[in-house]
C-alpha positions as CSV (number, residue, x, y, z in Angstrom):
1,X,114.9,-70.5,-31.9
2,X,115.6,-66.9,-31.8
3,X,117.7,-66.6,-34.7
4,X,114.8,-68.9,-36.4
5,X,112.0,-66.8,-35.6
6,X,113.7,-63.1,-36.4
7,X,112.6,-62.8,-39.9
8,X,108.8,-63.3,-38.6
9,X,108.9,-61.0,-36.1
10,X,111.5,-58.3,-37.5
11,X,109.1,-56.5,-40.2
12,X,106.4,-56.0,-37.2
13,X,109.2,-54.2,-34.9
14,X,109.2,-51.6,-37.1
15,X,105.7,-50.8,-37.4
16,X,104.8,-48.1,-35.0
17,X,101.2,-50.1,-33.9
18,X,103.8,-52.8,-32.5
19,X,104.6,-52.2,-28.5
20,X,106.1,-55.4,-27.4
21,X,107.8,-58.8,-28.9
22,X,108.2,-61.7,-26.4
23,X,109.6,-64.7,-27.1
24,X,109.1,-67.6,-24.4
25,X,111.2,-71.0,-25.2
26,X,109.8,-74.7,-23.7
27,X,112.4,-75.3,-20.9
28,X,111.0,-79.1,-19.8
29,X,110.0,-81.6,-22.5
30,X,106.4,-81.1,-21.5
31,X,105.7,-77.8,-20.6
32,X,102.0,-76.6,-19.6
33,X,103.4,-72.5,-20.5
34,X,104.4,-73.2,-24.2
35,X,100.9,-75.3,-25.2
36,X,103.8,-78.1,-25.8
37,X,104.8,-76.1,-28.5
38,X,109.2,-75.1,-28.5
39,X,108.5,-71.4,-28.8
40,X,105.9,-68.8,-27.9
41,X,106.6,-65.7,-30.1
42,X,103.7,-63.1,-28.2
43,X,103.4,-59.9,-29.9
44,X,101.4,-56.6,-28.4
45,X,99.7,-54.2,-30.1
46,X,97.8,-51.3,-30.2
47,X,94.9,-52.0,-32.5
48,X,94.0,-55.0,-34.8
49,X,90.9,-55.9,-36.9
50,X,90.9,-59.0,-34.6
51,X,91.8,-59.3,-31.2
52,X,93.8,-62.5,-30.8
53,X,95.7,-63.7,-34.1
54,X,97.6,-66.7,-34.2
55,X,99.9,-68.4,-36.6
56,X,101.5,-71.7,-36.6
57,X,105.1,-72.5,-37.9
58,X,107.2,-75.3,-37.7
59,X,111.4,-76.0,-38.5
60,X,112.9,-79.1,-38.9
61,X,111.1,-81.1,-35.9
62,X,110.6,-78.2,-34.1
63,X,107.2,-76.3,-33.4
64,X,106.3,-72.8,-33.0
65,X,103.4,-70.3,-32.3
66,X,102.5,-66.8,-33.0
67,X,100.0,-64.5,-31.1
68,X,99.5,-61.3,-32.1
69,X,97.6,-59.9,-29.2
70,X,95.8,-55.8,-28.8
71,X,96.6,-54.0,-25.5
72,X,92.7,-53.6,-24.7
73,X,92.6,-58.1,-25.2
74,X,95.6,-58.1,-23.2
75,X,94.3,-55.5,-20.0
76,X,91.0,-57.3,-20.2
77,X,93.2,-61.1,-19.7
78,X,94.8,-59.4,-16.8
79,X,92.1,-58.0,-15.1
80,X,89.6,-61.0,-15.2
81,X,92.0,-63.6,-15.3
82,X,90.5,-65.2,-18.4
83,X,93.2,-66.3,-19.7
84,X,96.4,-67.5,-17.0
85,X,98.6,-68.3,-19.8
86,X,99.1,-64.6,-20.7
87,X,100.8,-64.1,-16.8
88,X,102.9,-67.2,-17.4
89,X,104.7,-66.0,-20.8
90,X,104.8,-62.4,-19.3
91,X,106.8,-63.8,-16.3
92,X,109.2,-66.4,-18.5
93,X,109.3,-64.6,-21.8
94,X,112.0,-62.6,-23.3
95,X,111.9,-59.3,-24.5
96,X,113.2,-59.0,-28.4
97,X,111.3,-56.0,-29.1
98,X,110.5,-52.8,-26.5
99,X,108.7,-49.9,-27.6
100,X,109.2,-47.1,-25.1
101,X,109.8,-50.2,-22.3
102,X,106.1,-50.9,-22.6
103,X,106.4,-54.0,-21.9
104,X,109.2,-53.8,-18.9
105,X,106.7,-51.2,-17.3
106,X,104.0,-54.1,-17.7
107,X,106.6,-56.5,-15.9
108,X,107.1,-53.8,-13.5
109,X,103.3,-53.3,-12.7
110,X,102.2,-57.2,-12.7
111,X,105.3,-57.7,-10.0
112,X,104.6,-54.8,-7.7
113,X,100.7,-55.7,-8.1
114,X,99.1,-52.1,-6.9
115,X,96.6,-52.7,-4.1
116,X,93.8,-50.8,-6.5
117,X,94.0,-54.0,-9.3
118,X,94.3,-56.2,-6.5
119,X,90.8,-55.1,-5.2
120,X,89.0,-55.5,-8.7
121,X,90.3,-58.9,-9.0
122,X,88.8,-59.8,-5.8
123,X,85.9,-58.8,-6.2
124,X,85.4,-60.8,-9.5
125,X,87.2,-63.7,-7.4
126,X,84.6,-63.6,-4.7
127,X,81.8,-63.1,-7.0
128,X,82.7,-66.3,-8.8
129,X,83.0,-68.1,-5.6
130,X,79.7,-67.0,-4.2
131,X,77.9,-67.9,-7.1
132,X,79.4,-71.3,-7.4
133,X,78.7,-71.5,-3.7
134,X,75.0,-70.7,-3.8
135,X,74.1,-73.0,-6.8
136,X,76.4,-75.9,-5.3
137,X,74.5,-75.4,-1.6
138,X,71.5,-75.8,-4.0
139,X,71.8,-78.8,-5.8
140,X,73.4,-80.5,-2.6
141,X,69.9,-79.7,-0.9
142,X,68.3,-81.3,-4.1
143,X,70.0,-84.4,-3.5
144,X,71.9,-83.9,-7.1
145,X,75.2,-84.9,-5.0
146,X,77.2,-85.2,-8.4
147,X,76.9,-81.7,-9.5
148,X,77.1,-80.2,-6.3
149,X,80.5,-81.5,-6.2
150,X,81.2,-80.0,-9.5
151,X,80.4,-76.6,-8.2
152,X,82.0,-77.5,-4.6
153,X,85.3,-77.8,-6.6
154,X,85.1,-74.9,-8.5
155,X,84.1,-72.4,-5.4
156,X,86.9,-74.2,-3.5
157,X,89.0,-72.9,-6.8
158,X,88.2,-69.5,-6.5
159,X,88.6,-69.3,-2.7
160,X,92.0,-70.7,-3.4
161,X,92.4,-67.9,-5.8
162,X,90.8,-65.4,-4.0
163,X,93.5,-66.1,-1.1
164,X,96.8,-66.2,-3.5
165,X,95.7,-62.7,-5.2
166,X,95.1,-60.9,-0.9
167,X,98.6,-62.2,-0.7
168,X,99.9,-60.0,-3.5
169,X,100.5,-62.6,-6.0
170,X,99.3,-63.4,-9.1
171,X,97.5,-67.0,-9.3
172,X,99.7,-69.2,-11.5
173,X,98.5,-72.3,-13.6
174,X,99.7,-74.5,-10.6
175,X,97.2,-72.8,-8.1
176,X,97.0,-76.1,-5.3
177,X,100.8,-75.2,-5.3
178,X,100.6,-71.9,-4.5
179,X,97.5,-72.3,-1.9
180,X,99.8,-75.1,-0.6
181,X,102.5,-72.7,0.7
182,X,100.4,-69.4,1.4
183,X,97.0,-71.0,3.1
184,X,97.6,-74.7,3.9
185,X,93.5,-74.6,5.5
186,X,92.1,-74.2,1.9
187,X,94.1,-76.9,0.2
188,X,93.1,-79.4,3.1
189,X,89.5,-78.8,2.5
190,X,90.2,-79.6,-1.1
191,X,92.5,-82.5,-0.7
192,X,89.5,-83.6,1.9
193,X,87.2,-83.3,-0.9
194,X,88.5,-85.2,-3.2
195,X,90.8,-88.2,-1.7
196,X,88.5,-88.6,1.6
197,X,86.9,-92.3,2.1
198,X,83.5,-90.6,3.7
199,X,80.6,-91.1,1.5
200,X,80.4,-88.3,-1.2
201,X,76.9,-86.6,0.7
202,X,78.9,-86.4,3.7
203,X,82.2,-84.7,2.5
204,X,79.9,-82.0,0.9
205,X,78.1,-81.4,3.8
206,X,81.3,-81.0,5.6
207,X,83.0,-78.9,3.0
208,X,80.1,-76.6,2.7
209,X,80.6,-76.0,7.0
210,X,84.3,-75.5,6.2
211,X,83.4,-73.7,3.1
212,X,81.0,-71.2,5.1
213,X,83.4,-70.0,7.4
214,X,86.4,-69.6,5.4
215,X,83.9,-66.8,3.0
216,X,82.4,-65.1,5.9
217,X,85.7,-64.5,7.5
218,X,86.9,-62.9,3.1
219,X,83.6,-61.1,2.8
220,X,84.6,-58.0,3.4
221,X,88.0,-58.2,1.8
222,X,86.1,-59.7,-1.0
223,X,82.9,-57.2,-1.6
224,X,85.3,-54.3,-0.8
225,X,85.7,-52.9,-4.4
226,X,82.2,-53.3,-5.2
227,X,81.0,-51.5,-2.3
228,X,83.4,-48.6,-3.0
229,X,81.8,-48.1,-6.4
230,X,77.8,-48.6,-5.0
231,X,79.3,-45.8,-2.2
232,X,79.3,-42.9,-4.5
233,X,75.7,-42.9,-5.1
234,X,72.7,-42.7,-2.8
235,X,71.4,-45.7,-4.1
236,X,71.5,-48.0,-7.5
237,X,69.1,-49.4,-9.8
238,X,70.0,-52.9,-10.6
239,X,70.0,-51.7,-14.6
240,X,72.4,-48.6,-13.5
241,X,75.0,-51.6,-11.5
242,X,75.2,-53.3,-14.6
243,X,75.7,-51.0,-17.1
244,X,78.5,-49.1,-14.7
245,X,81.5,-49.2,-16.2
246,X,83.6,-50.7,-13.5
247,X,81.4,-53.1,-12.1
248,X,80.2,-54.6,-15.6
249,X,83.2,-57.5,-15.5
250,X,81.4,-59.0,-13.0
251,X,78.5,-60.2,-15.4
252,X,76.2,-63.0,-14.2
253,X,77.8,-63.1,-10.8
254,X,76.4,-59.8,-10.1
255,X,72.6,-60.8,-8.9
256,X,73.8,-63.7,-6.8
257,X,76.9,-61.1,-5.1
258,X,74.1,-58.5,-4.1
259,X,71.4,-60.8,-2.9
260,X,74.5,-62.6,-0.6
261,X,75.7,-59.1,0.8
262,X,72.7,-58.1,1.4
263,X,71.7,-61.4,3.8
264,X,75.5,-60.2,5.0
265,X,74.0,-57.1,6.0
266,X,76.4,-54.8,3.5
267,X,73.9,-53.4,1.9
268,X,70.0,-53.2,2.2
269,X,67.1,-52.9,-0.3
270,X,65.4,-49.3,-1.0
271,X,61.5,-49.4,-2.6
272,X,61.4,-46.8,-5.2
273,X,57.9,-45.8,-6.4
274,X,57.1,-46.6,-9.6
275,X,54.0,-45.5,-11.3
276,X,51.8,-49.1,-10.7
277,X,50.2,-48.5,-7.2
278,X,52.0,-50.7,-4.6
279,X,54.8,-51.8,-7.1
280,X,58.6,-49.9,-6.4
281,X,61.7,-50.2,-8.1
282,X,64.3,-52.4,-5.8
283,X,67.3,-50.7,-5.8
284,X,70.2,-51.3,-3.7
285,X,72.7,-49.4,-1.6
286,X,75.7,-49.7,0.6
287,X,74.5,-50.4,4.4
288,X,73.5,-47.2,7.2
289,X,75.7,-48.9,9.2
290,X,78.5,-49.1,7.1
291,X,78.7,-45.1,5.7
């Protein structure tokens, strides 16, 4: 497939905006990494008008798939985890093209995982989960025992990925595997959830005990990078946390995170005046108790 794809992927080695050409091959006949395609050709660069690009090819009765992908697409995948593909074809791929070992430093950095990336990816982790947490307590106390379970499933997701990413690892596309191995307690609760011959209104109820415990015992683990951000300032406007360039990943979550932490006791309300008598900015900061 190599020898197939060369003339595609020769002409862009050569241009000095290309940093990386991977190739990753299908190794099983149905293989989740490749989209069932045979080939994966993955190519990084610099800038691009668009960016993700993607081409289609195909050879004989074979299949194949281009993506020409910018390095600011390709942090952003990383850091939020958008897009779990991108770790898989990092990890399986081979390296046809190298500029300055660009992408063998990447290898490098996603293997070693630096404690500082690790942190950011927990707290959007943890935000996630708290905010499918919330809602789903919600609609199980409305009675709308369908949806709760939805939501149930996808905080249990995140706590599952939560726990593989404190254990230095990246989370793979078979996450239950992972959890599996690393924290058998969180894939019981989920295999409880969803195989369990209890009535639907009580497994939630049960989960959501389970559920409580397991996040109160991560909270701190989990709001640790945002409350080293809200640290360097006195206090924060909620229009100053968003707009803050290092927080700003964590999007919708953010309102839901604060308002949890601060019921956590992590960090506490301050009343700013405002120019309306008896009406005060509410802005937020990290806890007395914990400075």
């Amino acid at each position: 497939m190599e020898d197939i794809l060369r003339p595609i992927y020769q002409e862009r080695a050569s241009q000095l905006n290309t940093l990386g050409i991977l190739l990753v091959e299908k190794k099983q006949r149905s293989s989740q990494t490749t989209d069932s395609f045979d080939a994966i050709l993955l190519m990084i660069v610099k800038e691009a008008d668009q960016p993700v690009y993607t081409k289609h090819y195909s050879y004989d009765d074979k299949k194949a798939a281009m993506h020409i992908i910018t390095e600011p697409q390709l942090q952003e995948w990383i850091l939020l985890g958008s897009n779990r593909k991108v770790f898989e074809w990092l990890h399986h791929s081979k390296i046809l093209f190298d500029r300055n070992e660009y992408v063998a430093n990447l290898k490098k950095e996603l293997e070693e995982f630096p404690f500082h990336g690790r942190k950011i990816k927990m707290g959007l982790e943890f935000a996630k989960l708290i905010r499918r947490y919330v809602d789903g307590k919600a609609l199980f106390e409305n009675k709308q025992y369908l949806d709760a379970y939805n939501y149930v499933v996808h905080s249990l997701h995140h706590l599952a990925r939560l726990a593989i990413i404190e254990n230095g690892l990246h989370p793979e596309l078979t996450v239950w595997q992972q959890v599996k191995q690393i924290e058998p307690e969180i894939y019981k609760l989920y295999v409880e959830l969803v195989v369990s011959e209890e009535t639907l209104e009580q497994r939630l109820e049960l989960l959501f005990l389970a559920s409580e415990f397991l996040i109160h015992s991560r909270t701190n683990i989990g709001s640790s990078h945002l409350i080293d951000v809200l640290s360097k300032k006195e206090h924060w406007m909620f229009s100053e946390i968003m707009s803050e360039p290092e927080l700003m990943p964590y999007s919708v979550d953010m309102s839901v995170l604060l308002e949890y932490l601060i019921e956590k006791h992590l960090l506490e309300i301050v009343n700013v005046e405002t120019k309306g008598q008896g009406v005060f900015h509410r802005c937020y900061r990290v806890s007395q108790k914990l400075s």
